[in-house]
C-alpha positions in Angstrom: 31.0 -1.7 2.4 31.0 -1.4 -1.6 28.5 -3.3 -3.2 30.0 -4.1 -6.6 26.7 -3.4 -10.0 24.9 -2.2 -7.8 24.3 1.5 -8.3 22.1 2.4 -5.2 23.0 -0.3 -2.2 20.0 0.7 0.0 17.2 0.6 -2.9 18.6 -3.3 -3.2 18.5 -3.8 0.2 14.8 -3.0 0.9 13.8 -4.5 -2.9 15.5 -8.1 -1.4 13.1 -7.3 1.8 10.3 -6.7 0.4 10.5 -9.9 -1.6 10.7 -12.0 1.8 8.3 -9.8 3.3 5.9 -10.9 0.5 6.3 -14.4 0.6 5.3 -14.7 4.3 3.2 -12.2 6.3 1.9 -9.9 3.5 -0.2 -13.1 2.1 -1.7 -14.3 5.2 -5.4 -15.0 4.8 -6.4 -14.6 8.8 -9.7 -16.2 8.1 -8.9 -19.3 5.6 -5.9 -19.8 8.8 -8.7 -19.8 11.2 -11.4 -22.0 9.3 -7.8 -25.1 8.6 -7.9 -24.4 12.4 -11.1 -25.5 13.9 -12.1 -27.3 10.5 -15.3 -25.7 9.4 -17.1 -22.2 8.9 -19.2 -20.7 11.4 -18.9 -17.8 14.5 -15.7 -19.7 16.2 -13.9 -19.5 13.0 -15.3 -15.7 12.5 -14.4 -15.0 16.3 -10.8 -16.1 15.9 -10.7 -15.1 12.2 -10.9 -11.6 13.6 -8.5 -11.8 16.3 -6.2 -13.3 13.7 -7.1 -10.0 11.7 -6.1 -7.3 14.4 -2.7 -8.5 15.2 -1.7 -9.7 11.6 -2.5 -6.1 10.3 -0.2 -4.7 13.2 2.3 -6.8 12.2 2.2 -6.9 8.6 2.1 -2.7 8.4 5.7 -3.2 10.1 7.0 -4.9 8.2 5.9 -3.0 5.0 7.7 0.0 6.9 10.7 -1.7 7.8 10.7 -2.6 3.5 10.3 1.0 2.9 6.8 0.3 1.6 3.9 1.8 1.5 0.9 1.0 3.4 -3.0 2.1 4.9 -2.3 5.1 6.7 1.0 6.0 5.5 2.5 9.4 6.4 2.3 11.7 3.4 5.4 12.7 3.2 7.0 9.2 3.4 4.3 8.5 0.9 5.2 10.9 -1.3 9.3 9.7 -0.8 8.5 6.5 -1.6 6.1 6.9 -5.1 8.6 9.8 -6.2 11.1 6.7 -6.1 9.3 5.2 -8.3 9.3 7.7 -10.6 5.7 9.6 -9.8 5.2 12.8 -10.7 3.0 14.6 -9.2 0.4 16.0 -12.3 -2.4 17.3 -10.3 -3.1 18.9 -6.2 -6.7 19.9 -5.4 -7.2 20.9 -1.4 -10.6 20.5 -0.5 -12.2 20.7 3.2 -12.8 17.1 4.7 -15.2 16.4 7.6 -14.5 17.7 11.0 -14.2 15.2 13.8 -16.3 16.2 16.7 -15.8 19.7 17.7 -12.6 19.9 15.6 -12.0 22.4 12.9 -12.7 21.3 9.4 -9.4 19.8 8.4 -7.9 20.7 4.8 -7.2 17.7 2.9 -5.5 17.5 -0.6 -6.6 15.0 -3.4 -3.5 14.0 -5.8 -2.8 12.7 -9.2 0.6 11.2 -9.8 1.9 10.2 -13.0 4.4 7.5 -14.1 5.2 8.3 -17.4 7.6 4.9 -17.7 4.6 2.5 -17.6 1.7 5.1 -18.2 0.1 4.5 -14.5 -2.1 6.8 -12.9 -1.9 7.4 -9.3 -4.9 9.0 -7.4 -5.1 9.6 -3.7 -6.4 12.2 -1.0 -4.9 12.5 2.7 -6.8 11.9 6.0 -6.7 14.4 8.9 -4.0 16.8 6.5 -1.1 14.5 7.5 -1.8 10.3 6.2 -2.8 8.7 3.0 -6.7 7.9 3.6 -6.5 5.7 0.1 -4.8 5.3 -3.5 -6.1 3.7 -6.5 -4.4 2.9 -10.0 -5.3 2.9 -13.3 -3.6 1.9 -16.2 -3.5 0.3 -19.6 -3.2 -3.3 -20.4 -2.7 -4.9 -23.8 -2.1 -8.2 -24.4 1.2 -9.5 -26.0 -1.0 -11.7 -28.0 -4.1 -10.7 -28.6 -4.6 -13.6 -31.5 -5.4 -15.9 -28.3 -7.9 -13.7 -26.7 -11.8 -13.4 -28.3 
């Protein structure tokens, strides 16, 4: 099926999921739901708060897949798919040794800077156990439109 202006069919498809995905699961506060629930703070809402919390992550991290997202935990290679989509290049590879599990070899992880020269964003993450994303963070500049308004 031809999708008429649209030059790449899939990347709309999972850009229109992700927006529905967003909407719904993705901001569901597990322990604001359980405290409207029983109606106060205190260990029941903590207790189901947290239930809450285990199967909403569960659910939420398949959906970001299914959206062709990223998310805690995601494969490195999808990882890197999906930021190179973006238009992340990668600027910067460091292996270093992480900390063995048990009697398990010290595994060699990988700490990466990714650039977005479009928007100037900085992308920094390392890998857990050689193979998943353990974290990212982001860094970039902001400047106000109008900075007349701001003192």
């Amino acid at each position: 099926m031809a999708f008429r202006g649209i030059r790449n069919p899939r990347a709309a498809l999972v850009a229109a999921r992700a927006a529905l995905v967003s909407r719904s699961a993705i901001r569901f506060d597990p322990l604001a739901f359980a405290e409207k629930i029983t109606g106060h703070r205190g260990d029941e809402s903590t207790a189901l708060g947290f239930a809450l919390h285990v199967s909403s992550t569960a659910v939420k991290k398949s959906l970001l897949k299914t959206s062709d997202d990223t998310y805690y935990g995601s494969d490195l290679v999808e990882y890197k798919r999906i930021i190179g989509e973006e238009g992340f290049q990668c600027i910067l590879e460091v292996p270093f040794k992480g900390k063995p599990w048990g009697n398990e070899a010290m595994p060699k992880e990988t700490f990466y800077v990714f650039f977005q020269p479009k928007d100037g964003i900085l992308l920094c993450f390392d890998t857990f156990m050689e193979k998943d994303v353990n974290g990212s963070k982001f860094y970039y500049n902001w400047r106000p439109n109008d900075r007349k308004n701001f003192s």
